[in-house]
C-alpha positions in Angstrom: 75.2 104.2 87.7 78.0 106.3 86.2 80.9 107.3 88.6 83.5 110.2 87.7 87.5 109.8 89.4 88.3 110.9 93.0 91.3 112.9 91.3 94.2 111.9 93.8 96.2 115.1 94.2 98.9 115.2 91.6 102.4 114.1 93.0 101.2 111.0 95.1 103.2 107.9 94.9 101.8 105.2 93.3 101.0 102.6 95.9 102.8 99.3 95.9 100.9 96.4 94.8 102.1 92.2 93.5 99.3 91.0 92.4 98.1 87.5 89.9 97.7 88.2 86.3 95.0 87.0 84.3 97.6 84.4 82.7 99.1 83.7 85.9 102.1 84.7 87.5 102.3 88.1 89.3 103.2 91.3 88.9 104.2 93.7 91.0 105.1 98.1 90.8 108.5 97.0 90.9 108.5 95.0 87.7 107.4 98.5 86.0 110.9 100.5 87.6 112.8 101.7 84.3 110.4 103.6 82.3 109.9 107.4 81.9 106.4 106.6 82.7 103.7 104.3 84.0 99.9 103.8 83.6 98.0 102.1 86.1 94.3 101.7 84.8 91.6 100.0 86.7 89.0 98.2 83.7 86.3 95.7 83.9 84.9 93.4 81.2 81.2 94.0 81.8 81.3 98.3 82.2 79.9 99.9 78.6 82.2 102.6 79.4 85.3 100.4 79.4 83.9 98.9 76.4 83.6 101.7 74.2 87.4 103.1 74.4 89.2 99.5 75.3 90.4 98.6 71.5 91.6 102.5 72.0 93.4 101.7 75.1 95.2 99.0 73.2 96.6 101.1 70.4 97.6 103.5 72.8 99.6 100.7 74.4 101.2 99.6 71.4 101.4 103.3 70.4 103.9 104.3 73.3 105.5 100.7 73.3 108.5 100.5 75.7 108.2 104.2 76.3 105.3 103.9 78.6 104.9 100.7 81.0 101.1 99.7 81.4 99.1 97.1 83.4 95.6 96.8 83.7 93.7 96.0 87.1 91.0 94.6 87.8 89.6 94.7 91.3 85.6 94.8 90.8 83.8 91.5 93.0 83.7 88.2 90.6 81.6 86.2 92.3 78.9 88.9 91.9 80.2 90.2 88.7 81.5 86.7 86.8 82.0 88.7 83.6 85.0 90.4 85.4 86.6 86.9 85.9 90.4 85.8 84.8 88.6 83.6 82.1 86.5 86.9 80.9 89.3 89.5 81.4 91.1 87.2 79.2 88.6 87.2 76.3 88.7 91.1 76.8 92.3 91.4 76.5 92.0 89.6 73.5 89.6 91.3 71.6 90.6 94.6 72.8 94.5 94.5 71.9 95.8 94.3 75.4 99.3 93.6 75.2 100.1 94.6 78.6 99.8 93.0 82.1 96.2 92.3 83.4 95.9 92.0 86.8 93.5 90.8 89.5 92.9 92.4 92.9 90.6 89.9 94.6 91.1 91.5 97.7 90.2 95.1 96.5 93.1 96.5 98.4 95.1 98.1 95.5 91.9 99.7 94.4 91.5 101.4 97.5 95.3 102.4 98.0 94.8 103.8 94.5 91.4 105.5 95.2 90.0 104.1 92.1 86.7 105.1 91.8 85.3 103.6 88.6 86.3 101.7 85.2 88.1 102.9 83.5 90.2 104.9 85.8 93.9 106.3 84.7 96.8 106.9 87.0 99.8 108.2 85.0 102.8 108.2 86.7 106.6 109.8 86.2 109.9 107.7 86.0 109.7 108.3 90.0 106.6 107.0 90.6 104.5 110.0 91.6 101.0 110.8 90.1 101.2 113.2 86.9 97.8 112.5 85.8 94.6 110.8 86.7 91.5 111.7 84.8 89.7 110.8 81.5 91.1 109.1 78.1 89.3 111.3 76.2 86.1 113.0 75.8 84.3 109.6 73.9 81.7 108.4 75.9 78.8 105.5 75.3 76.4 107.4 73.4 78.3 111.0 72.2 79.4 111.4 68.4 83.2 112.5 70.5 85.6 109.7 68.2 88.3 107.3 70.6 91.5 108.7 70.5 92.9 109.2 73.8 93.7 112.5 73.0 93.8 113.3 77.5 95.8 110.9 77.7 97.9 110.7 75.4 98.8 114.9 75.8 99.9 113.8 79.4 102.0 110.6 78.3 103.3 113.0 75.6 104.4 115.7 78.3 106.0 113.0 80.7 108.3 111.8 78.1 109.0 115.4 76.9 110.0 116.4 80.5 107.1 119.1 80.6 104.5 119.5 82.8 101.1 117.5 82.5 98.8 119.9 80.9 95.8 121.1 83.0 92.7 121.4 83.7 92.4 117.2 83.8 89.0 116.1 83.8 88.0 113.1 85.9 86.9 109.7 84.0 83.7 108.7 83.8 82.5 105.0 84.2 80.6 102.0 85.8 81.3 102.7 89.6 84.0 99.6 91.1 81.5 96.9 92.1 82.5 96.3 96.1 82.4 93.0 98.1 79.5 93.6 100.7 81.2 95.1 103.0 84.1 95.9 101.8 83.2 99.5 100.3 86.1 102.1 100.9 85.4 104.5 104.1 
């Protein structure tokens, strides 16, 4: 069942997270300090949602380059959803282009600090970590003629590196709703 964004007021700080990445090691928010902007998204292998934009999500990566620091999280229940596993996320970042950070939130907790509510969900954030935009990649959904471009997104990246205001309204994503441990469901 598709889910849209909780759209987190603008000008929250991104929560702190270190978490394992799908080729091991960890990351953490501190590793991104440095650039004039930072996008946390929260993906999945299985969702047809992620599916249809993620080769986008990739060129917009290498689009931005060092411009823009990326990762990508990961936080829906693997034993319940196995296609969301390191070994799966890694066959996804593969095909899709991802030269960015993939990372695993077993525990769900960085999902919740975030409020992500679904995959794909964007969190764009200034040089000072505080949210600038959260909201769709573009208007390209499974089954509408709309083309993949990222154009959302990629008018808010463009703005944050200009030094301009995010340009409003910002619609909310639209995706596969983040599959929750039993018990374990945000309250």
């Amino acid at each position: 069942m598709a889910a849209n964004s909780f759209m987190v007021p603008l000008g929250t700080p991104a929560p702190a997270f270190d978490l394992t990445a799908i080729e091991g090691g960890s990351v953490s928010l501190d590793d991104l300090k440095g650039s004039p902007a930072t996008l946390v998204v929260f993906l999945s292998n299985h969702c047809p949602y992620v599916r249809h934009i993620e080769r986008g999500i990739g060129a917009l990566a290498a689009d931005y380059g060092s411009r823009l620091s990326v990762v990508a999280v990961c936080s829906n229940d693997s034993v319940n959803y196995p296609d969301d596993d390191a070994t799966h996320l890694a066959e996804q970042a593969a095909r899709a282009g991802f030269a960015f950070p993939y990372l695993l939130d077993d525990t769900q907790e960085v999902a919740k600090a975030y409020r992500a509510a679904c995959t794909p969900d964007f969190f764009l954030y200034d040089a000072r970590f505080l949210l600038v935009y959260r909201g769709e990649f573009d208007g390209a959904r499974p089954g509408n003629p709309v083309p993949v471009t990222g154009a959302s997104l990629r008018a808010a990246i463009d703005a944050v590196l200009a030094g301009e205001p995010v340009p409003e309204p910002q619609h909310p994503s639209m995706g596969c709703g983040i599959k929750w441990r039993p018990g374990n469901e945000p309250r």
